[in-house]
N, C-alpha and C positions, 0 to 999 in steps of 0.2 A: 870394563869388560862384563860380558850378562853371564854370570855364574849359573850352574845347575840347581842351585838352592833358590836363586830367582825364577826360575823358568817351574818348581814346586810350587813357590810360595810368591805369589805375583808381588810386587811392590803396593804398600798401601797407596791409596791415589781419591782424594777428592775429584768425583764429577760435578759438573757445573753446568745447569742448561738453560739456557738463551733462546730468546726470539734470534734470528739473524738479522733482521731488518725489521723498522716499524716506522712508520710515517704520522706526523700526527701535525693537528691545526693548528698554527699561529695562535696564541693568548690561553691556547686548551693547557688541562695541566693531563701527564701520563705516568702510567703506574709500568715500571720498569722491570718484567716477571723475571727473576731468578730464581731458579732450585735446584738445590745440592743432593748428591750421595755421598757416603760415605764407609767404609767399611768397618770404621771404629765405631762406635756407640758416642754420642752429644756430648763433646766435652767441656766444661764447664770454663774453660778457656780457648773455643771457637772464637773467629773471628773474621770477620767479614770487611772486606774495603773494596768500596766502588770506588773508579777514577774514567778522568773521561779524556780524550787525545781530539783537539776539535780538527776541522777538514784538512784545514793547513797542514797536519802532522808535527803541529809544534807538541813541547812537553807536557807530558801528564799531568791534569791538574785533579787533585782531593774531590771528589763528591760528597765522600759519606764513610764513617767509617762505624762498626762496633765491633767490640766486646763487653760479653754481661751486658751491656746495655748500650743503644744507640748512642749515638755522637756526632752532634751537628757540626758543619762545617762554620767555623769564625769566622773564616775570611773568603775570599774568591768569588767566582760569580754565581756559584752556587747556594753562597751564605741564604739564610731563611727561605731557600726552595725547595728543599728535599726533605722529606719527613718519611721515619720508618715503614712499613708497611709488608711486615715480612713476620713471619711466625718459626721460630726456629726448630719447635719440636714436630711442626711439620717438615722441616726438610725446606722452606721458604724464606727467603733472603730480599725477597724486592724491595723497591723503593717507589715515593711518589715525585715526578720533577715537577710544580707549579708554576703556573705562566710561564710557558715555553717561547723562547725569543728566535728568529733565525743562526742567533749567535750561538746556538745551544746544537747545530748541525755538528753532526764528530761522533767518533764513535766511546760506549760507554763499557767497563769493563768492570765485571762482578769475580772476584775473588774469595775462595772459601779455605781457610784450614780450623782443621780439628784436630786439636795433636791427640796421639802421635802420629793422625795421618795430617801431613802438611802439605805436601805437593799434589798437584793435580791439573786439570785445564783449567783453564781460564774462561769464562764468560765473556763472548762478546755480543754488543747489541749495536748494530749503526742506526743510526738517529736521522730523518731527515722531519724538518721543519719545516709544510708548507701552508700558500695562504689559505686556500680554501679546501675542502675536501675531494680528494679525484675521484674521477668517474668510476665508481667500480661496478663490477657484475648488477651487485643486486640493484644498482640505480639502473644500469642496463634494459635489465627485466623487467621493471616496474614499468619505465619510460616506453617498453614495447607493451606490454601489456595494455599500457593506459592508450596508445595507438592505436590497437588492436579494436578496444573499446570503443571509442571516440568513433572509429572509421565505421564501426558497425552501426550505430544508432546513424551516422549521417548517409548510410546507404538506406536502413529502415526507412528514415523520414522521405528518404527521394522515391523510394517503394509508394510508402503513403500517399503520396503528391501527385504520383504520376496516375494511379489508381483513380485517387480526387475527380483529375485533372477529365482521364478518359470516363470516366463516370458522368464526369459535367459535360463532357463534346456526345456524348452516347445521346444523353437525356436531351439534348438541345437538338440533335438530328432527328430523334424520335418524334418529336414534339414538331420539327420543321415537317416532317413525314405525314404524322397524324394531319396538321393546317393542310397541305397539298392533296390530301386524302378528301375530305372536307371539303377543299376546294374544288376539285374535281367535282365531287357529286351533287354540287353545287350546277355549277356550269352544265353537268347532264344534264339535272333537274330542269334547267332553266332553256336548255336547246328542244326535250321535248315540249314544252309549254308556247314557244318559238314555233315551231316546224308545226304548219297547218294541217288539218286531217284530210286526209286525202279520198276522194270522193269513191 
């Protein structure tokens, strides 16, 4: 039952905060962020235990555990993959998973107590392992930008071309003009020299 002295004096409570979701590439390794509150002050018997539940929803298997000092997992399929990578007087608890397997789909959970504050949320992070990188925003934008570009210069050049082009038909009619010019005054020339004087 929530007494009046609880509803004063809230219950100590470790927060915990997670990505919700993170996707990352086959063979890549990832740094797995966790960071804690807490209301007590850094106690020197904190402890931290990641464990991870794969898709299936089978049982929780060890990731990573510490107190005072990290501590690698000996057995499972985590053995030699996970390395510290957390700072505790910042409030930072993460880890690194290397060479990520599709096996490694499931989701991961970060756990923090500081006594005398013990209880609190849970950190979750669901995990997905794909082959290659997806399509995001900023590929998006690059790929329209770089269309954008591309489309411009190949309308420039048809600008250019057609300019060229009516430049070269301009100067050849010109020139057919001028010959017809020419020739005419030729032909005059040659009809009065033709046509006898008349008496």
């Amino acid at each position: 039952s929530f007494s009046f002295c609880e509803a004063l004096w809230p219950v100590a409570a470790v927060e915990v905060h997670t990505s919700r979701e993170v996707n990352a590439v086959n063979g890549t390794n990832l740094r797995l962020k966790c960071t804690f509150s807490s209301s007590s002050p850094i106690s020197q018997r904190l402890s931290v235990t990641w464990n991870f539940q794969p898709e299936d929803q089978s049982s929780h298997e060890p990731v990573f555990y510490y107190l005072k000092e990290p501590y690698k997992m000996a057995t499972g399929r985590f053995k030699e993959r996970v390395t510290w990578d957390g700072n505790i007087q910042r409030y930072d608890v993460s880890i690194v998973i290397w060479n990520l397997q599709p096996s490694d789909n499931g989701t991961f959970t970060c756990q923090v107590k500081n006594p005398p504050d013990v209880d609190g949320t849970i950190g979750e992070v669901r995990l997905k392992v794909v082959q290659k990188v997806q399509f995001s925003e900023i590929h998006f934008l690059a790929v329209a930008i770089g269309s954008a570009c591309v489309l411009m210069i190949i309308v420039v050049i048809i600008v250019v071309f057609c300019r060229h082009f009516r430049k070269k038909r301009q100067e050849k009619t010109e020139a057919a003009d001028t010959e017809l010019t020419e020739k005419e005054k030729l032909e005059i020339r040659e009809e009065k020299e033709v046509t006898p004087l008349e008496d």
